[in-house]
N, C-alpha and C positions, 0 to 999 in steps of 0.2 A: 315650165322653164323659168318664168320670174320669178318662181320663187327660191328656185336655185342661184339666179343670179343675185337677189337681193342677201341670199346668204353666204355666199362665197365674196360679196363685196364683203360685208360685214366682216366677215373672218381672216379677210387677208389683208385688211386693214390694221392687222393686230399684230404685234411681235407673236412669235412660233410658242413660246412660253405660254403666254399670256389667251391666246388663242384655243390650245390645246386645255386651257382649263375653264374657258367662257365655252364655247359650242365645239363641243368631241362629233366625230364623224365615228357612229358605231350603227352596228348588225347585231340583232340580238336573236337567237333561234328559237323556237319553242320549249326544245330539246338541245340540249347539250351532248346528251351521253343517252341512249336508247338499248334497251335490249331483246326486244324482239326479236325472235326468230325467223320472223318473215318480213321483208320487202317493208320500209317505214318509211312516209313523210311528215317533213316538218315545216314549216311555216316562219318565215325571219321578216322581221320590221326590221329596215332600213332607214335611219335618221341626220339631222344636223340640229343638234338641241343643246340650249344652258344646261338642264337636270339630265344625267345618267339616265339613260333608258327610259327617259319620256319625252317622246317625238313632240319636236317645237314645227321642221318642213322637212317633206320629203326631200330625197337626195337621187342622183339618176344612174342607176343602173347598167347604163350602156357597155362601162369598161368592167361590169362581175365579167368574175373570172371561177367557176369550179370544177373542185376536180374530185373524182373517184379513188380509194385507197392505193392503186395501181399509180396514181398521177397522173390519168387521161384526162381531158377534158370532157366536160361535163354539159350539158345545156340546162340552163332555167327553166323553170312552169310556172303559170300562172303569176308572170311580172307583171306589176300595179303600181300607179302611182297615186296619192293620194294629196291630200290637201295639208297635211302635217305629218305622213308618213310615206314612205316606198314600201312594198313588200314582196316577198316571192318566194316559192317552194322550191322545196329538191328531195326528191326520190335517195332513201340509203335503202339502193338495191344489194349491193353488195356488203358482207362484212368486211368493218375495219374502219380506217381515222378518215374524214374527209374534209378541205378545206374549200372555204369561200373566204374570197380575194376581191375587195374594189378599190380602182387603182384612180383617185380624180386626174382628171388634164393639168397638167401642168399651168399653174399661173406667178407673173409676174408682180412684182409689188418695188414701187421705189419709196425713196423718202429719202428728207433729206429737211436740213436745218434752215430757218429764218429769225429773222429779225433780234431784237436785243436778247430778248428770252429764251433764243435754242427753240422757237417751236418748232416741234417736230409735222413736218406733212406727208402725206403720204396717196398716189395715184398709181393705180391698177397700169402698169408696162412695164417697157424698159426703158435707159435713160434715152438709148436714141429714138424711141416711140414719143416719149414724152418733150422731148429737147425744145420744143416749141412754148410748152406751157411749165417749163421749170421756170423761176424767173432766176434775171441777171442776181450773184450776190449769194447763191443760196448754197451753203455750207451741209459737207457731210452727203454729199448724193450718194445713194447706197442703189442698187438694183438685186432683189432675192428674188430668187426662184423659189416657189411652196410645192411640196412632192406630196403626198397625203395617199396615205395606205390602212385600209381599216381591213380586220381579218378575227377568223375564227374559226375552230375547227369540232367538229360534231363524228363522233364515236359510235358506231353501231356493234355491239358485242364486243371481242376480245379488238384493243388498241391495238394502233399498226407507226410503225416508225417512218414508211418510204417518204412521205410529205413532209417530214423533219428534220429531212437531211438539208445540208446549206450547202449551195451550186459555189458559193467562194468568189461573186460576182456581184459588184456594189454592196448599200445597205443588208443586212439583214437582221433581221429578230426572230427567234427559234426558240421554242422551248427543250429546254434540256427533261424539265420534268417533264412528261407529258401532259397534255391537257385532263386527258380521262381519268388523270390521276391524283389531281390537285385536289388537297382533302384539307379541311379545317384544320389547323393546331399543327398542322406538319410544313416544314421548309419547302416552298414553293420554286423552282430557277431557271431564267431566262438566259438566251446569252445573246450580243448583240456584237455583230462584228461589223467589219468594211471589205471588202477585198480577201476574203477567207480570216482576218486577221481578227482579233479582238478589239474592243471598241473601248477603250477605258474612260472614266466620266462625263460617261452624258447622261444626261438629267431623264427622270421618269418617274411617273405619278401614279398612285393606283388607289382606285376608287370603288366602295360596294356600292352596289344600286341600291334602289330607295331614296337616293341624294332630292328629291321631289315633294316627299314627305316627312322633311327633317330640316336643322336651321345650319347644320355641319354637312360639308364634305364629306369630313370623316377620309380625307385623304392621308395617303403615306409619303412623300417626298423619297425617292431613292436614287442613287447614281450607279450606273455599272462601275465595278471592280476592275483592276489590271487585269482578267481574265475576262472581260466585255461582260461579266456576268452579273445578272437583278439578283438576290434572295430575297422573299419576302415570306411569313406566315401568314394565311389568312384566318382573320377572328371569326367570322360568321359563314354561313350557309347562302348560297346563291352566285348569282354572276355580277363579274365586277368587269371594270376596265382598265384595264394597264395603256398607258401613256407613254412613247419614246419619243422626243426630239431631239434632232440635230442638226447643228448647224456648220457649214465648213467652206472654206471657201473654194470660190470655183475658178478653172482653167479656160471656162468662155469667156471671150473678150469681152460677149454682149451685158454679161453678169457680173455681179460683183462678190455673190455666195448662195448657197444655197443651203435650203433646209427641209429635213425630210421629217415628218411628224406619223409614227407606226401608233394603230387604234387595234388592241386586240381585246375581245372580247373573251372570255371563260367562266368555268363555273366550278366554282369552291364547294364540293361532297362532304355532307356528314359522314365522322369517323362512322 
């Protein structure tokens, strides 16, 4: 647990940008794409780490969410937590596309301006939580709410669509291409809506792993289109992670906006 809270201080101290590219919240699976004929498990680290897919502390598992091709819900095996990773299995009993869903607890983050210089400060609440230890004079009180959603979906034989459909209820990020089929050298496409509607520019990142034993990112900066929708081609072979923040403001009186940051993990197939 402290080490979760040591990093979630860490990270919500940070604008949703800025955040989203110091420590990503990803799931990485063994397997991606399996073809077995019979009954397969796979094995995912769970993290909160600077480097792409090299677990800095674990992260807590309470709110996974998975589900089977059909869209029932699913139960974990073998949940662990570790000392710089989480981890946990899942059975692909059935063929077809299966999703894992962690959804963190909502947290608050204010800030707000001081002194000659605009410093920016910034304490874990809301401003009425805080109200006591803002002081008199201080400009700019802001209150965000941080949403944080890491996902990814794993393919056992022939791909299935039913988990790709979009219920047209708040955020979403969907793949239009399918995941099982995101191939090097070929147009990759996301699409990112609100309220069934299309999501036009908001910001998103995407990055190959490896990023641990290299001096670059080697990141792509992208925005959705008037169609809510990412393209990107992937250059190499492996799993990467796509990045979506947004931010917007909100209808609570307690808040002042909020911002939802989507972590999906996939894996780019040689042609």
């Amino acid at each position: 647990m402290k080490h979760l809270i040591r990093y979630a201080c860490a990270v919500l101290a940070l604008t949703a940008a800025s955040w989203a590219q110091a420590h990503p919240v990803w799931m990485l699976p063994s397997e991606f794409n399996v073809s077995s004929d019979e009954p397969w498990w796979i094995t995912v680290d769970a993290s909160v780490s600077h480097s792409v897919f090299h677990p800095d502390g674990p992260i807590g598992l309470d709110t996974l969410r998975l589900f089977n091709p059909k869209g029932e819900r699913l139960p974990s095996a073998s949940v662990s937590r570790g000392q710089r990773r989480s981890v946990f299995d899942l059975q692909l009993g059935e063929q077809g596309t299966y999703l894992a869903e962690l959804r963190l607890p909502t947290r608050h983050v204010t800030t707000y301006q001081q002194g000659a210089r605009n410093t920016v400060r910034r304490m874990l609440g809301t401003r009425q939580e805080l109200q006591s230890q803002i002081p008199a004079g201080a400009r700019e009180v802001k209150t965000t709410a941080y949403n944080i959603v890491s996902r990814f979906y794993v393919t056992r034989k022939a791909p299935t669509r039913a988990l790709l459909t979009p219920t047209g209820q708040g955020l979403e990020l969907l793949p239009v291409t399918h995941p099982a089929d995101i191939v090097v050298g070929e147009a990759a496409v996301f699409r990112l809506t609100r309220d069934g509607k299309p999501l036009a520019g908001a910001e998103a990142e995407l990055v190959p792993h490896g990023t641990y034993y290299r001096n670059e990112r080697r990141q792509t900066v992208l925005k959705t289109d008037a169609a809510g929708e990412i393209r990107f081609v992937p250059t190499q072979m492996g799993p990467y992670l796509l990045t979506v923040s947004v931010e917007t403001t909100s209808t609570n009186p307690l808040i002042d906006a909020e911002s939802a940051l989507f972590y999906l993990s996939f894996e780019a197939q040689g042609q």
